[in-house]
N, C-alpha and C positions, 0 to 999 in steps of 0.2 A: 504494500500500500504506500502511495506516495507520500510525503512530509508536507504539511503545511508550509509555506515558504512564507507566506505575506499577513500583515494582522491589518485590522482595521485604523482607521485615524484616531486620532486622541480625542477627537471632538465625541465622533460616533461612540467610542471607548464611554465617555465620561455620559451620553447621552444615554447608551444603555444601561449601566450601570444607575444613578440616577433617577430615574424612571420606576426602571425594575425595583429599586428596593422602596421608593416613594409607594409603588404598587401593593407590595405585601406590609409595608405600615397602614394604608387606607384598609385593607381587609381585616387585621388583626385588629385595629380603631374602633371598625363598623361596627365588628361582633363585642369588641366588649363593651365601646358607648349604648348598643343598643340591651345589653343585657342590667345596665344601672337602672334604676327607680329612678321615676322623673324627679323626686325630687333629692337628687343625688348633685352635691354643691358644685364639682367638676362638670356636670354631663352639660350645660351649653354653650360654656367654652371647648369642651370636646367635638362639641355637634361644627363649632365654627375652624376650629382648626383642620378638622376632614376635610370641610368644604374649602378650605385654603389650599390644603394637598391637591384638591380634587384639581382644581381653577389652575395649580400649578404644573401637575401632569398633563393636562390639556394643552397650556403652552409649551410646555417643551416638546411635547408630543409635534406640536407644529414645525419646531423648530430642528427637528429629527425628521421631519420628513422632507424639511426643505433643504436639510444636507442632502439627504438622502438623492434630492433627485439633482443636487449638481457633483452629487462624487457617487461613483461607481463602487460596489466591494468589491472583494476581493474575490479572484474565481474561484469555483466550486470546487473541489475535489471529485474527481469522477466514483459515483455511487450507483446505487439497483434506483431503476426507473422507482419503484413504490419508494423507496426512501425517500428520492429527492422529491418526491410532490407529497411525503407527509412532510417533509423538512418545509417545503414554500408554505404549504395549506397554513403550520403551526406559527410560521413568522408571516402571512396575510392577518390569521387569528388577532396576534397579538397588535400590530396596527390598528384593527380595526374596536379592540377592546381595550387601547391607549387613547380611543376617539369616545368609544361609545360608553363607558363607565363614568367620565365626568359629564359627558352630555346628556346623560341621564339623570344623573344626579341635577344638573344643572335645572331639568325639566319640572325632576322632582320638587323643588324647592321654590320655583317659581308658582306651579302649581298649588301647591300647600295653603290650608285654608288659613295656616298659624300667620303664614305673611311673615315669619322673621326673614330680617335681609342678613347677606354675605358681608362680613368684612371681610375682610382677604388679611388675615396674620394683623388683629385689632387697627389695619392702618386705612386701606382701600375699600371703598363700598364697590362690591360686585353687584350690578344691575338686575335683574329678575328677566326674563325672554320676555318680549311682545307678549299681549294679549291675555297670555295664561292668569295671571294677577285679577285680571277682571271677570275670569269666569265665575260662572255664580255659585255659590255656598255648596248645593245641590251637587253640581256638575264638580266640584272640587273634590268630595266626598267618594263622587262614584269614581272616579278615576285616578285618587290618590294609589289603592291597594295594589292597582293595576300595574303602575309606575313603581312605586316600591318593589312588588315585589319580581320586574325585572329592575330593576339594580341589584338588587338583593342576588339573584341568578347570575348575572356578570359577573361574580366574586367567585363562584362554585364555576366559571368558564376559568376567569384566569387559574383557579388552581388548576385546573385541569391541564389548558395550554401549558402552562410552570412547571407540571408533570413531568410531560411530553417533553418540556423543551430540555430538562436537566438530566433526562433520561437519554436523547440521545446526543449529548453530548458527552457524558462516561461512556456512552459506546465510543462515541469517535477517538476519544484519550487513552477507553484501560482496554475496550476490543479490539478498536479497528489501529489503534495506535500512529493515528495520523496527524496529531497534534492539531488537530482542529479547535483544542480550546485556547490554546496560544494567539489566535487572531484576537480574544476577547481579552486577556488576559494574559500578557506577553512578560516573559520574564517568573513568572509562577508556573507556567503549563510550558515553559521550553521558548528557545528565542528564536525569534524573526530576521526578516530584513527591513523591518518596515513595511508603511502602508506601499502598495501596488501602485496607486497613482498619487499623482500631488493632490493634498486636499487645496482645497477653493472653496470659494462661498460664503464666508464666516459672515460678513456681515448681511449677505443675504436672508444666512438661515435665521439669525440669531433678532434682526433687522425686520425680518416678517413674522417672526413671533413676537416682538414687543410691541410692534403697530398693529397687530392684531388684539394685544390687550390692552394696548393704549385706546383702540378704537371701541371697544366695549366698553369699558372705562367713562371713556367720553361721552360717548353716547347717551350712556345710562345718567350721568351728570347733569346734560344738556336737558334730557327729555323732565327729570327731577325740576331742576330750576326752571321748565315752563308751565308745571303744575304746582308752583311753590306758592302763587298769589291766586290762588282761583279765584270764582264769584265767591260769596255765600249760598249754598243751594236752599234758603230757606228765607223764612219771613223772622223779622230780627222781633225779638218780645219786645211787646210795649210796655211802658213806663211810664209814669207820671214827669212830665219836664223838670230838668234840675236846672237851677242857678248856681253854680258853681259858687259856694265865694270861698274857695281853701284853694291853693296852689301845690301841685304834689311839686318837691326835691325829686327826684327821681334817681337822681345819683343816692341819695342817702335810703331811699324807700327797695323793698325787694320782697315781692311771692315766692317763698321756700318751699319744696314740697321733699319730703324724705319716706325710708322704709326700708324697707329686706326684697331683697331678690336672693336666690339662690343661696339663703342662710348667710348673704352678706350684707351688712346695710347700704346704702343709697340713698346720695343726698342732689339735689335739682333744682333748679331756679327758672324763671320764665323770665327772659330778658326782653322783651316787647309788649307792653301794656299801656292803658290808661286809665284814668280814674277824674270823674267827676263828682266829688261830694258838695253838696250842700248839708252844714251843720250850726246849730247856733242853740247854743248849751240850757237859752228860756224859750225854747221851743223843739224838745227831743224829738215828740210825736212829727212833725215835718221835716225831719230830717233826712235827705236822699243820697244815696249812693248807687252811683253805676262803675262798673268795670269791665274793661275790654281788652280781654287776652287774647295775643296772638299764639296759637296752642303749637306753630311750628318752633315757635323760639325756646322750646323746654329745651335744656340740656342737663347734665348729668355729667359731662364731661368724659362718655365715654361715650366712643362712635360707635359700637353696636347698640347700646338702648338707647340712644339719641336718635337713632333710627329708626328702630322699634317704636317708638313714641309717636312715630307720625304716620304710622301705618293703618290701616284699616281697625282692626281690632283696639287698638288704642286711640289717639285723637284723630285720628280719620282728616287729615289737613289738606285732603285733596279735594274734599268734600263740602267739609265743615272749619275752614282756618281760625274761627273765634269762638272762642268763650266768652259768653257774659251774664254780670254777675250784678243782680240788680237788688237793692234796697229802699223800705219805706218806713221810718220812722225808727227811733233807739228806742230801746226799752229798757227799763230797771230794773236788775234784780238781786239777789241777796250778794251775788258775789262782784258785783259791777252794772255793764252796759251790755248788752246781747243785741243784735241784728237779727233778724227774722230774712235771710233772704232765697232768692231765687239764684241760681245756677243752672242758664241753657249752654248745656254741651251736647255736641253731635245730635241738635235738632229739638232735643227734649229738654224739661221741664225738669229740678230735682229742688227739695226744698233744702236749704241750710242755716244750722241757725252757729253765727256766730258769736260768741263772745270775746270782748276787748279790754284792754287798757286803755284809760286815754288819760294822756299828761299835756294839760292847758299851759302855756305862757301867753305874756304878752298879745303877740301878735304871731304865735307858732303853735303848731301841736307836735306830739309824737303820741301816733296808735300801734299797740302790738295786739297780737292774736294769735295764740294756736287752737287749733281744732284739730279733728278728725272727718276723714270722708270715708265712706264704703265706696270703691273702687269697681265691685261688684254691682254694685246699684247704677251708678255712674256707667255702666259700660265698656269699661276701661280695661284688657282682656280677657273679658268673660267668654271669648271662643276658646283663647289660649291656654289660659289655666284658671277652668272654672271653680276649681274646687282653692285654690288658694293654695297647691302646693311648690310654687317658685316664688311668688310673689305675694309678698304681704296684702291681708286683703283688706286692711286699715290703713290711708296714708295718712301723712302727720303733715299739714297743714301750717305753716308759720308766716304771717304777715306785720311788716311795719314797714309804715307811712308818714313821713315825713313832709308838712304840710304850713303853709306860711298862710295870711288872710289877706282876700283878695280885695284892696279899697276900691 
């Protein structure tokens, strides 16, 4: 049997290599994120680093195939007709389930009724496909199990392919003794002369994989920020007219909102609001306050639930971009002043009553307030985790207001 004489390029070398083992961590990942308990504190940082791996195999995958088609390998070794067309069929396979495991995944995810988005390694927001996002509740339901459980099956193909393929490579090494695995592997399986032809391409290959994720990237960016301002799709609740006479600080003034996710706490603030009070201390019963939150500006400071926040299941801000938060008259009571008010979010009606501090000067005030909301009641992902095992299903509510009078 002849000797291998030529090994592959370094690129291809580091491409396969790279790939291949990215490929058996997403499998080993899959089965054991999917065998924690949801409310397991690791499992949706887990769920998001898969999907990093996944996003990431996909690009290199491109980028392995664009070497691929400007450098030639290395020739074949002369073999029995059935070997060499199990040898082509196992490496078509494996292309084609370098393509179709994260593109599935990809599917999957978009589809999903939970709506959480990709960050790609807590930094990049990975876009969702066209269309799938907006199919309806129903149609999400019936075709999630469908989609899962081919993904699920492409993991039971690669081990199979992974089988095949490390199987007959010991034939090639310890049977056929042709040093076949020194192309992959040069200097451990026996040495070469080098690749067969000059490699080329690098910026090509390496060139149309990153405009390739640049271009999704962007894409998903552009289309975000033209549904960043929507309409209001509703009729805004009425209120009795206010006269303002208090001036918010708004540098000094700030809506807190905190809790637990994932058995870690969470702290939030909403940096785009307004507020129109009228108050005047011999006349509580006329007292009015309106507020008008922009629900995109929640953050949190971390880019997957600052994302999550403006998704369907949460503030829904493609839909519904305001909260407001409407009051009529203070009331006294054993522990202070309390509001009686209204909160419409995402359409509806919810009553709240708050209580405050308020500290008079001069010609200033300063109001604080914490409260509590149900989360649950509020709409706020009750698809996602109805039962309250990720996320607290009490938020903690913290307001102060800094306010000067208006001559």
């Amino acid at each position: 049997m002849p000797i291998m004489k030529y090994r592959y390029s370094a690129v291809a070398i580091a491409l396969h290599w790279v790939i291949a083992l990215a490929i058996l961590g997403m499998i080993a990942l899959g089965w054991y994120m999917g065998d924690l308990p949801n409310d397991a504190a690791n499992k949706a940082d887990l769920y998001q680093l898969h999907k990093s791996i996944g996003v990431s195999i996909l690009v290199l995958t491109i980028a392995r195939i664009l070497w691929r088609i400007m450098n030639k390998p290395p020739e074949e070794l002369p073999m029995e007709h059935k070997q060499a067309l199990a040898a082509k069929a196992v490496h078509i396979g494996f292309y084609a389930l370098m393509i179709l495991m994260p593109l599935t995944g990809w599917i999957l995810v978009s589809a999903s009724a939970r709506g959480f988005p990709t960050i790609l390694y807590d930094v990049i927001q990975w876009p969702h496909l066209p269309f799938l996002p907006d199919l309806s509740a129903d149609t999400k339901e019936a075709i999630f199990p469908v989609l899962e459980n081919a993904h699920g099956k492409l993991a039971w193909v690669a081990i199979v392919l992974l089988a095949l393929h490390v199987l007959g490579a010991l034939k090639h090494q310890f049977i056929d003794k042709d040093g076949l695995l020194a192309r992959m592997l040069p200097g451990i399986f026996g040495a070469t002369d080098g690749p067969q032809y000059t490699p080329k391409g690098l910026a090509f290959a390496f060139g149309g994989a990153l405009l390739f994720f640049a271009g999704i990237v962007g894409a998903g960016a552009l289309f975000s920020k033209a549904d960043a301002q929507p309409k209001p799709d509703r009729v805004e609740t009425t209120s009795a007219p206010i006269t303002p006479n208090w001036a918010i600080d708004y540098a000094a003034s700030e809506i807190k909102f905190s809790g637990v996710y994932n058995k870690k706490p969470f702290e939030g603030v909403f940096k785009d609001w307004t507020a129109d009070i009228e108050y005047r201390t011999e006349a509580l019963e006329d007292a009015a306050v309106k507020v008008v939150v922009q629900t995109a500006s929640a953050t949190t400071g971390d880019n997957y639930s600052d994302t999550s926040l403006t998704g369907p299941d949460f503030f829904n801000v493609k839909k519904f971009p305001q909260a407001i938060f409407t009051a009529n008259g203070v009331f006294p009571t054993d522990d202070g002043l309390e509001l009686t008010a209204v909160l419409n979010l995402k359409g509806q009606d919810y009553p709240i009553r708050m209580p405050f501090d308020l500290i008079l000067a001069e010609n200033s005030a300063v109001m604080t307030s914490s409260f509590k909301i149900d989360r649950l009641a509020l709409g706020i992902g009750a698809e996602n985790d109805p039962k309250a095992e990720w996320i607290s299903k009490d938020i903690d509510m913290d307001v102060k207001l800094v306010a000067t009078t208006i001559e």
